[in-house]
C-alpha positions in Angstrom: 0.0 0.0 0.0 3.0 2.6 0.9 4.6 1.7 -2.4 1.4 2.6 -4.6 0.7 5.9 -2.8 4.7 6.8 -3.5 4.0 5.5 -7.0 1.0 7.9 -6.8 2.7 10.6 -5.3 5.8 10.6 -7.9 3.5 10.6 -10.7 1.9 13.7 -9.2 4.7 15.5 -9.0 6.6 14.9 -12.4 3.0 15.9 -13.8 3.0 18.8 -11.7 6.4 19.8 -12.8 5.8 19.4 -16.3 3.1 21.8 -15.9 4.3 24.4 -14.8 7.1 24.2 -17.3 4.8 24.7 -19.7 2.8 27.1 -18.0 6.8 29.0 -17.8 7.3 28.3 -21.5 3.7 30.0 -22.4 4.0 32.9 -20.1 7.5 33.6 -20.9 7.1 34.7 -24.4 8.8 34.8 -27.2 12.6 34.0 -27.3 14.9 37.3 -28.8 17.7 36.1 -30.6 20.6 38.8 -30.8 23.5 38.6 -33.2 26.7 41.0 -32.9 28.1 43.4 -35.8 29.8 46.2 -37.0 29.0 49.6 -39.0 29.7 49.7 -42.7 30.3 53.3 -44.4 31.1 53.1 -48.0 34.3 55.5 -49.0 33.9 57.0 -52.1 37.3 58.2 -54.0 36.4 61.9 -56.1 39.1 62.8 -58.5 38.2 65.1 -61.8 37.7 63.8 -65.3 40.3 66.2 -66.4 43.9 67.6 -65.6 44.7 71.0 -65.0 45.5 73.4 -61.9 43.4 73.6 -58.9 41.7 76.6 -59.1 39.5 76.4 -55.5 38.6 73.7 -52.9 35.1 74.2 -51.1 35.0 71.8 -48.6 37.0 70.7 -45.4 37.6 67.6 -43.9 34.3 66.5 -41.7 32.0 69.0 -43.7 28.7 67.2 -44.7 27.7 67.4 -48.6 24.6 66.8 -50.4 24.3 65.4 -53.8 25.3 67.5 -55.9 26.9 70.5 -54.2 30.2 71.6 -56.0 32.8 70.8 -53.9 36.5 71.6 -56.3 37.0 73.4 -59.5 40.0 73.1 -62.4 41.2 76.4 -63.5 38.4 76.2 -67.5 40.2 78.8 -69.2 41.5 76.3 -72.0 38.8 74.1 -72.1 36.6 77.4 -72.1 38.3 78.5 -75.2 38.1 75.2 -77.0 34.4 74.9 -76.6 34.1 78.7 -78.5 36.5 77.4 -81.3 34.1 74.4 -81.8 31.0 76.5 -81.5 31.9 78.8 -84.0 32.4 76.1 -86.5 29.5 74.8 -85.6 27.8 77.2 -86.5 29.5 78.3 -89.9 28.7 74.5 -91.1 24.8 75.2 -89.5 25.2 78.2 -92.0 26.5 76.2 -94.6 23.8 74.0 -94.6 20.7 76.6 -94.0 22.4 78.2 -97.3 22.0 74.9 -99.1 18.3 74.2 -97.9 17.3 77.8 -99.0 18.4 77.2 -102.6 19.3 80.1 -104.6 18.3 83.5 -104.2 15.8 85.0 -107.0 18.9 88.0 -107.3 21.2 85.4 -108.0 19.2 83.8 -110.8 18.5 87.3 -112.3 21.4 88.0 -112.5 22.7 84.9 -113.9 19.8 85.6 -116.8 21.1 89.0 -117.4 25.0 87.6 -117.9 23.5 85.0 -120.2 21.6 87.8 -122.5 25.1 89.8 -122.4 26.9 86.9 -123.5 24.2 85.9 -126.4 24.5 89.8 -127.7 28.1 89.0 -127.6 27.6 85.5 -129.5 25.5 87.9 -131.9 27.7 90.5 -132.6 31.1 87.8 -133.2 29.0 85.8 -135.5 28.2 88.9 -137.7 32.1 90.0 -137.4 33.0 86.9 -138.6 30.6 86.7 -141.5 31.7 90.4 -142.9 35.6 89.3 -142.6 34.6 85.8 -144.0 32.9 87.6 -147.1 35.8 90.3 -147.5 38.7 88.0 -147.1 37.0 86.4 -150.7 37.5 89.5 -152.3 41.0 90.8 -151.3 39.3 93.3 -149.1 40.7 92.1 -145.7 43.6 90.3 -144.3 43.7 86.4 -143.1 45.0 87.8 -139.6 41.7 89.9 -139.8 39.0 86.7 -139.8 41.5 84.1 -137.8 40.8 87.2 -135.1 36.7 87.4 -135.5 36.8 83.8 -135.6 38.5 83.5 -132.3 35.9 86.4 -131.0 33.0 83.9 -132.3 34.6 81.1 -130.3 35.0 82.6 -126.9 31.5 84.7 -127.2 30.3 81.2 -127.7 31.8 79.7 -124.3 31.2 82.4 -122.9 27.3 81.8 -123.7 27.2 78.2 -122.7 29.1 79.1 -119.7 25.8 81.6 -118.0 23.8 78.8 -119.1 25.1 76.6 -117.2 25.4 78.4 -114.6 21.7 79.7 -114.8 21.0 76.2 -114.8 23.2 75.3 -111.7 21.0 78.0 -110.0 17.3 77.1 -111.3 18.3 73.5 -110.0 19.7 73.9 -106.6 22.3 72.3 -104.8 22.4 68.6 -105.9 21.0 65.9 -102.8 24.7 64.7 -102.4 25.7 68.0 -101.0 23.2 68.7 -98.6 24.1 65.4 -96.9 27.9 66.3 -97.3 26.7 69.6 -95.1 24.7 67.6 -92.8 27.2 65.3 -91.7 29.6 68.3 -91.3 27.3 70.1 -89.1 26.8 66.7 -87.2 30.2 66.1 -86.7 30.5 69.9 -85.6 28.1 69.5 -83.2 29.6 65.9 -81.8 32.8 68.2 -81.2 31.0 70.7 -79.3 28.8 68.3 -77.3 32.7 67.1 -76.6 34.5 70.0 -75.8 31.0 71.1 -73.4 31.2 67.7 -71.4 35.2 68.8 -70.9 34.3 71.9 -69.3 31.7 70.6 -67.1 34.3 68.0 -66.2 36.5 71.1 -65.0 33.7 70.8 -61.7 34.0 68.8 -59.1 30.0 67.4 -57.4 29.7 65.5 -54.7 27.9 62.2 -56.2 26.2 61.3 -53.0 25.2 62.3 -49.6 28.0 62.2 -47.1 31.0 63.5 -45.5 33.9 65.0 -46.3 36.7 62.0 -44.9 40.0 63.6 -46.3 41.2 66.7 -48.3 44.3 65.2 -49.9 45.2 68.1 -52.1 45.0 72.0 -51.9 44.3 74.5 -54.5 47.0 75.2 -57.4 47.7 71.4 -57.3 47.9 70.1 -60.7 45.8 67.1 -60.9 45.5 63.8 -64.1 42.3 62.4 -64.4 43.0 59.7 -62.0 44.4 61.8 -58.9 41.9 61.5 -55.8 41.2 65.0 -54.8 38.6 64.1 -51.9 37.7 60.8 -49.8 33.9 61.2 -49.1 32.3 58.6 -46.5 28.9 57.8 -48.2 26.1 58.5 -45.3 23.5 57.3 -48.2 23.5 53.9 -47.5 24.7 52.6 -43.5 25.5 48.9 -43.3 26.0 46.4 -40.6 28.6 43.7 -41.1 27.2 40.4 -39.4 27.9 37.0 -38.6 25.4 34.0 -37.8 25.8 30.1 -36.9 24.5 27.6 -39.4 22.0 26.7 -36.3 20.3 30.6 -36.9 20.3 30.8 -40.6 16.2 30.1 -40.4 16.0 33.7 -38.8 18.6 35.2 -41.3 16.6 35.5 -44.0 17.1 38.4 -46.6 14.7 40.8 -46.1 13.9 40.1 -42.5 13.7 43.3 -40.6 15.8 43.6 -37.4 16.1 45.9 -34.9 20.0 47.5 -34.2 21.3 49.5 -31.3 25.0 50.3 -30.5 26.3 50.1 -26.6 26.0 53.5 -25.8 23.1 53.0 -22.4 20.0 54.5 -23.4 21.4 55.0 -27.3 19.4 55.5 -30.4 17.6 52.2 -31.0 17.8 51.9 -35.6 16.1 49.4 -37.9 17.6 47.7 -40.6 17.0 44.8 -43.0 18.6 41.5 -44.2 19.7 42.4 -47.4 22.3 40.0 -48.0 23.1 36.6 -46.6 26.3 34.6 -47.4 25.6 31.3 -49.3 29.5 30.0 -48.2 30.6 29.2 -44.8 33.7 30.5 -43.4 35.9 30.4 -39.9 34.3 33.4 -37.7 36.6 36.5 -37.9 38.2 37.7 -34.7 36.1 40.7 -34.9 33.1 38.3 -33.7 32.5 39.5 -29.9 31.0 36.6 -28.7 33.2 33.8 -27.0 30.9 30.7 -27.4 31.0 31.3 -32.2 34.8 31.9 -32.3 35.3 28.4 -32.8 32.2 27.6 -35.5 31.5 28.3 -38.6 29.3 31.2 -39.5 27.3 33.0 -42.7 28.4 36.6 -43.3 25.4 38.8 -43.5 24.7 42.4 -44.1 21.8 44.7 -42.6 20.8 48.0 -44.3 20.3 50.4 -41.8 17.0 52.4 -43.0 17.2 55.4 -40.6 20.7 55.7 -40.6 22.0 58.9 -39.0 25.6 60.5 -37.6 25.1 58.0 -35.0 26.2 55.4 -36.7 30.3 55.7 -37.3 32.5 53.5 -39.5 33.5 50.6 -37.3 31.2 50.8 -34.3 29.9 47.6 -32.7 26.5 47.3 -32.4 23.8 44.6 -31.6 21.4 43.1 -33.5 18.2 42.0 -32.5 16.4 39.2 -34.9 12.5 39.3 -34.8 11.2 37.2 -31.6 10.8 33.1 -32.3 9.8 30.5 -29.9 
């Protein structure tokens, strides 16, 4: 009888124990899970798309820059030149080729009908000199020397005729097809050279290409600069990141796109949100970086966080905590 009422007993209380671990389990709540990281800034290296001196530097080291502001300039006045040397042929071919579209002018072909009737009065009056000398020559009344000279006054009057035709014809008839398109492509070509020349001088400007700040000055005005010389390193405040590592065991609440929640070690810091943009598909040995003691041995899954509300709290470098959405 003793042993069945400790039977009884023992029953009662694993039951009872079980119990209230689950009433423990329920009432607890979620699990958070917390992984360990450290702030990304992107460094962006600004150099000009040009050589030449220095003329001025805007910014100093730690200034803040939007997108766009103008933050170094090239002395232009070369390149300045060279874009109103290709502009002005530019617009003598636009000329050239306006002239050709227009045709010719009604004065021109007047004109070239009035040098026509000259030259047919001309043709008129050698063909009659020749005829009298041609007749006289027959009766001793002239010299040879006499008609060889009307008949070389006949000849020119008559090239000289078929000459204004021609060219009254040239003008009735326009410029041929060929030639408009030889002006075309000359005034596209001129204006390739000036589109050129005009991305040159804006290239004599310096613009910030993103939000950020201003990391290092490395060179000071009257500096001359190549194309490739880095003029300012600019920390990009665009886009924050957080550099992450996460056990094989976790990679079910790693998922890209999962939002998380980050907040540095500062006590009573600014608490951010960020999002799983990119998780590691390879393995690899947990950098010494890692805070935590109990990973530094296993392998983990690199993983980057976009910080969404990223402000100046958030400095290249800085440690900061994690916190994965709540799971059981």
């Amino acid at each position: 009888m003793n042993m069945k009422l400790w039977r009884g007993v023992g029953v009662a209380v694993i039951l009872g124990g079980f119990a209230a671990l689950l009433w423990w389990y329920l009432s607890a709540g979620p699990v958070v899970t917390q992984l360990y990281g450290n702030v990304e800034i992107r460094q962006v290296d600004l150099a000009f798309n040009a050589e030449g001196r220095v003329a001025a530097m805007y910014k100093q080291e730690g200034d803040p820059v939007k997108t766009g502001d103008l933050l170094a300039v090239l002395d232009d006045r070369s390149y300045a030149s060279a874009l109103a040397l290709v502009q002005a042929r530019r617009d003598a071919q636009k000329a050239q080729l306006d002239l050709l579209l227009a045709g010719s002018r009604q004065e021109d072909i007047d004109h070239a009908r009035a040098a026509l009737a000259a030259g047919q009065a001309n043709l008129a009056h050698a063909q009659q000199s020749f005829a009298r000398q041609a007749s006289l020559v027959g009766h001793g009344a002239t010299t040879r020397q006499s008609l060889d000279d009307a008949q070389l006054d006949l000849k020119a009057a008559t090239a000289s005729v078929d000459e204004a035709q021609a060219n009254l014809t040239k003008l009735i008839n326009g410029p041929r097809p060929q030639e408009i398109e030889a002006a075309r492509a000359q005034y596209a070509a001129a204006n390739a050279d000036t589109a050129l020349a005009q991305t040159q001088l804006d290239n004599t400007k310096l613009a910030a290409p993103v939000d950020g700040i201003i990391m290092t000055r490395v060179i000071e005005p009257g500096t001359v600069v190549l194309p490739s010389d880095i003029v300012y390193s600019l920390a990009n405040t665009s886009e924050v990141w957080v550099r992450a590592f996460a056990p094989e065991t976790m990679l079910g609440l790693v998922a890209s796109g999962t939002k998380v929640i980050v907040q540095g070690d500062t006590p009573g810091g600014k608490t951010y949100h960020g999002t799983i943009g990119y998780v590691s598909p390879v393995a690899e040995f947990t950098p010494k970086t890692v805070e935590t003691p109990d990973l530094r041995t296993q392998l983990v899954y690199r993983l980057r966080v976009r910080i969404t509300d990223a402000d100046a709290g958030l400095r290249q470098g800085m440690p900061v905590t994690i916190t994965l959405p709540a799971a059981r």
